[in-house]
N, C-alpha and C positions, 0 to 999 in steps of 0.2 A: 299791524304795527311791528309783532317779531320779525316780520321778514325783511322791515329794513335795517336788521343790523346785519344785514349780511352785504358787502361790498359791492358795487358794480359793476359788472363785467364777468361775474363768478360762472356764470350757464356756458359762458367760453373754454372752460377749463374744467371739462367734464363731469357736470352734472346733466348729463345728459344719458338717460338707459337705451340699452339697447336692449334690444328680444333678442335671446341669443339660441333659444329652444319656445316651442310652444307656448308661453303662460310663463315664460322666466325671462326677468328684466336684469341684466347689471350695469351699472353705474361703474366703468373705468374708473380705477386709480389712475394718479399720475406717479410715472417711478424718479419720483424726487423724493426729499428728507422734506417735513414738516417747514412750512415757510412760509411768511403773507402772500409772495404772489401764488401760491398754488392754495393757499387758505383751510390746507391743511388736508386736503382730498386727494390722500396718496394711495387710500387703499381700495379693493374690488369690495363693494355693498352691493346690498341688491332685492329683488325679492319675486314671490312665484304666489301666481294666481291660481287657485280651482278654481271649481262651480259655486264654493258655501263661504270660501273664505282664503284669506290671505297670509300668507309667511314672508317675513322679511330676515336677512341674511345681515345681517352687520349693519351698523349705522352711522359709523365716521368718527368723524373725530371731533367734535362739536354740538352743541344744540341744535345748530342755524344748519349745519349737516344734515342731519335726521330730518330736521324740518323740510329742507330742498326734497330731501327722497320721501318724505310721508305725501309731500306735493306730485310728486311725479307719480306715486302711487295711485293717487286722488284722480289723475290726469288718466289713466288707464282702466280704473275701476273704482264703484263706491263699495265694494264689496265691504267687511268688517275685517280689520286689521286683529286677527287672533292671537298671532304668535308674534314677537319679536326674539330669534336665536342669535345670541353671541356665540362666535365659534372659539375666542379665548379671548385673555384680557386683554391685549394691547390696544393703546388708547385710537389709534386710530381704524380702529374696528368697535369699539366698545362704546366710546364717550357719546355719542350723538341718539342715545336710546331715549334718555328723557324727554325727546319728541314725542314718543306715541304715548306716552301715558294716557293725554284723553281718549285715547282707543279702549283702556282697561286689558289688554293684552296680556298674554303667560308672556314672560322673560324666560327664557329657557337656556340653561348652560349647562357645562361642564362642573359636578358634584364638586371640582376644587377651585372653581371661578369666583364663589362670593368672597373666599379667605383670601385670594390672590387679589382682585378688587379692593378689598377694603385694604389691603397691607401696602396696598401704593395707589392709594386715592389722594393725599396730600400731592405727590411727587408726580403722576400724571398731570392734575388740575394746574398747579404750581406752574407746569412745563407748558400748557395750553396756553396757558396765559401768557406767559414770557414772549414764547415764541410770536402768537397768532392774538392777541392784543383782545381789542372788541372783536374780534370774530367768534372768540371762543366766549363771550359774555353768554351766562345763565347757562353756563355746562355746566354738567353734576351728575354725579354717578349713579346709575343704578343695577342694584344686585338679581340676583335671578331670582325667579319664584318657582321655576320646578327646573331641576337638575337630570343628567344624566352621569350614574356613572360609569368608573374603567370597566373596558368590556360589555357596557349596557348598549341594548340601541331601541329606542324610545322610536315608535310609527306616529306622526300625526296625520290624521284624515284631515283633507281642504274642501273636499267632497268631491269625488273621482276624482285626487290625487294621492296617494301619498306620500307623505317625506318620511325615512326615516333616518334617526339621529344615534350616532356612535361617537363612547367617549374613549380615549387613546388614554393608553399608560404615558408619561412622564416623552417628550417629543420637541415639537417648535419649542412650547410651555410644556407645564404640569397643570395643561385644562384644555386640553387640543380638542372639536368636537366636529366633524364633518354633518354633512346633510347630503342626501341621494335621493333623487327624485325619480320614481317607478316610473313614469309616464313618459319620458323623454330620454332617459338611461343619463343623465346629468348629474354630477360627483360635485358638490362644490365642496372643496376640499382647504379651502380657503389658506392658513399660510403652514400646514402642512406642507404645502407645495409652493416656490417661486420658480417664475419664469422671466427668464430675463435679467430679473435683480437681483441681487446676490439673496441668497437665504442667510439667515437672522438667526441668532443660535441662542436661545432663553430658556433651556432646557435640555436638554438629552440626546448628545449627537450618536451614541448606541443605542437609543430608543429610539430616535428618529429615523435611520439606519435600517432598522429589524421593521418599522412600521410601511416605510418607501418600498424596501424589497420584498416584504409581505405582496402588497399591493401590485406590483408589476408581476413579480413571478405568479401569480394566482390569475391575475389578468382580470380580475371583476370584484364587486367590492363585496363584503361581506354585511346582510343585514340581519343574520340572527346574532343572537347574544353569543357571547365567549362560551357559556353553559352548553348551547345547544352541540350537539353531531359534529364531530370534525366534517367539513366541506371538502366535497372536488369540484375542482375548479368549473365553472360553464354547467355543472352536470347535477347543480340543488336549487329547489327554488329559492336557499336561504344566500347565494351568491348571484351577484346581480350584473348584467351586464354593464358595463360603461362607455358611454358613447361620446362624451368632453368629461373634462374639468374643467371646473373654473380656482383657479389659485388664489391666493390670496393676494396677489400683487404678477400683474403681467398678463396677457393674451390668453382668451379661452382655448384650450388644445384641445385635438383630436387624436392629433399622434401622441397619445399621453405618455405611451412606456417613454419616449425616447426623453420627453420632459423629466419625468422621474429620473433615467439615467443620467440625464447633466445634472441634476442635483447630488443626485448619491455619487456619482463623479467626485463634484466637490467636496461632501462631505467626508469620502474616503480618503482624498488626497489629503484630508487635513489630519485625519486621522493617522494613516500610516505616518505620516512626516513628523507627528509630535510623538509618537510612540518610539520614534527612531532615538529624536532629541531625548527624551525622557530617559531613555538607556542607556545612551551615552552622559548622562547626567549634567545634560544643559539645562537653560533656565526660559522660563517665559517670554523674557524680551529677544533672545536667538531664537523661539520659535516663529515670533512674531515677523522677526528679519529674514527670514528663509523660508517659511514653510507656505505652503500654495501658492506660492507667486505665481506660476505659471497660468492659474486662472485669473489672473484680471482681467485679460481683454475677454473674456466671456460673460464679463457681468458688469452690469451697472449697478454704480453705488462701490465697488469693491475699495477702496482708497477710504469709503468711511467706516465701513464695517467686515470685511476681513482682520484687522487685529485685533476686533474685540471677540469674534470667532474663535481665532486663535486661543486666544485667553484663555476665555470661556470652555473651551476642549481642555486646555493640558489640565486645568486645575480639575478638569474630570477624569481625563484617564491616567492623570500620577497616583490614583490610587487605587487603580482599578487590578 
């Protein structure tokens, strides 16, 4: 009976995973803004089988979300659904978790994701509803039950797999939490990273910055803790190869550096350009009118989220 509050025609519009490595399923976002006809399936979920058990990667933006990929899970294997990891808050990564409860699953996030959830749990739900009517009926949030945090990286066994999980200083958010799976060299890095769509700025575009060009110039990801050994690159077993990412929104890459460098691209141009304004002691709405124009035609979405970007920057580096 829950599964018919979900519209008809939905399995057309990317509920549908793809094996993108061995034992790893993602479910395409679509790179549109929240909306009935796409029912609010804009972002990359997903999730990764062992031999003992199951991890899922984000779970949408809805109940009836969660529900479609607990199914597709279902469709693939009866294994037990162990883990459910939110990689940070935003709703259309987060909201569709109250699907697996009957699993009894760890929720597993980022040490600042329960305070950031509950502090915009009205304003998400509120916005579900507005936007996505009955589709979003019987959403509701759920907080994490074991956390990671900055600098931690949390291993779980799947049995002959492992995933392990890193939490980022202050980034996309201030609960950014990736996953890297040993067995396939797979980063899901979720919206750390976009491709294609404009990147989303809710957080820390100097943090996010210092965390992109970590990542590229090191060339592999790091799974020991901040504590352990400073790393050389390729040459500890606590740095890991990386063979794709998968983003949080847009095409799993191979050629990853170059993906990070169209991001950090953008991110830099917005940066010098408000740092310029700022000196010259202009104000937010001429940064907004001048600064990264030049990227639009390299991103979709840019016309909706480019000036809150903007914003979003000067009122961090005016005081920097």
């Amino acid at each position: 009976m829950v599964l018919l509050l979900l519209p008809a025609g939905v399995v057309a519009r990317g509920v549908t995973a793809e094996e993108i490595a061995p034992g790893i399923y993602l479910r395409p976002g679509i790179q549109e803004e929240f909306a009935p006809p796409n029912h609010g399936h804009i972002a990359n979920i997903g999730f990764i089988v062992g031999n003992q058990a199951v991890a899922v990667i984000d779970t949408g933006s809805t109940l009836n979300e969660g529900l479609w990929l607990r199914r597709l899970i279902r469709e693939v294997t009866d294994l037990p659904i162990a883990y459910v990891i939110l990689t940070h808050m935003h709703p259309d990564h987060s909201l569709g978790a109250a699907a697996f409860r009957q699993d009894e699953p760890e929720y597993i996030g980022h040490k600042q994701l329960s305070g950031a959830l509950a502090s915009r749990q009205s304003v998400y739900l509120n916005r579900m509803n507005q936007i996505l009517g009955i589709m979003a009926k019987g959403t509701e949030m759920v907080l994490p039950t074991r956390t990671v945090d900055v600098g931690e990286v949390l291993k779980l066994d799947l049995g002959g797999r492992g995933l392990y999980l890193r939490g980022y200083p202050t980034a996309h958010t201030n609960n950014d939490l990736s996953v890297y799976d040993d067995k396939t060299g797979t980063l899901w890095l979720s919206d750390l990273l976009f491709v294609e769509r404009i990147p989303v700025m809710d957080g820390s575009l100097r943090g996010w910055l210092k965390i992109i060009g970590e990542l590229g110039d090191r060339g592999c990801v790091q799974v020991a803790a901040d504590s352990a050994p400073p790393l050389k690159a390729e040459a500890s077993e606590g740095c890991k190869t990386v063979k794709r990412i998968v983003p949080g929104h847009g095409p799993v890459v191979t050629q990853w550096k170059q993906a990070l460098g169209d991001q950090r691209r953008y991110l830099e141009i917005i940066a010098t350009g408000i740092r310029k304004i700022i000196k010259q002691g202009g104000t937010i709405p001429e940064a907004v009118a001048s600064v990264g124009l030049e990227e639009r035609d390299k991103w979709l979405l840019f016309d909706q989220f480019h000036g809150r970007n903007v914003t979003a920057v000067f009122a961090e580096l005016e005081w920097e």
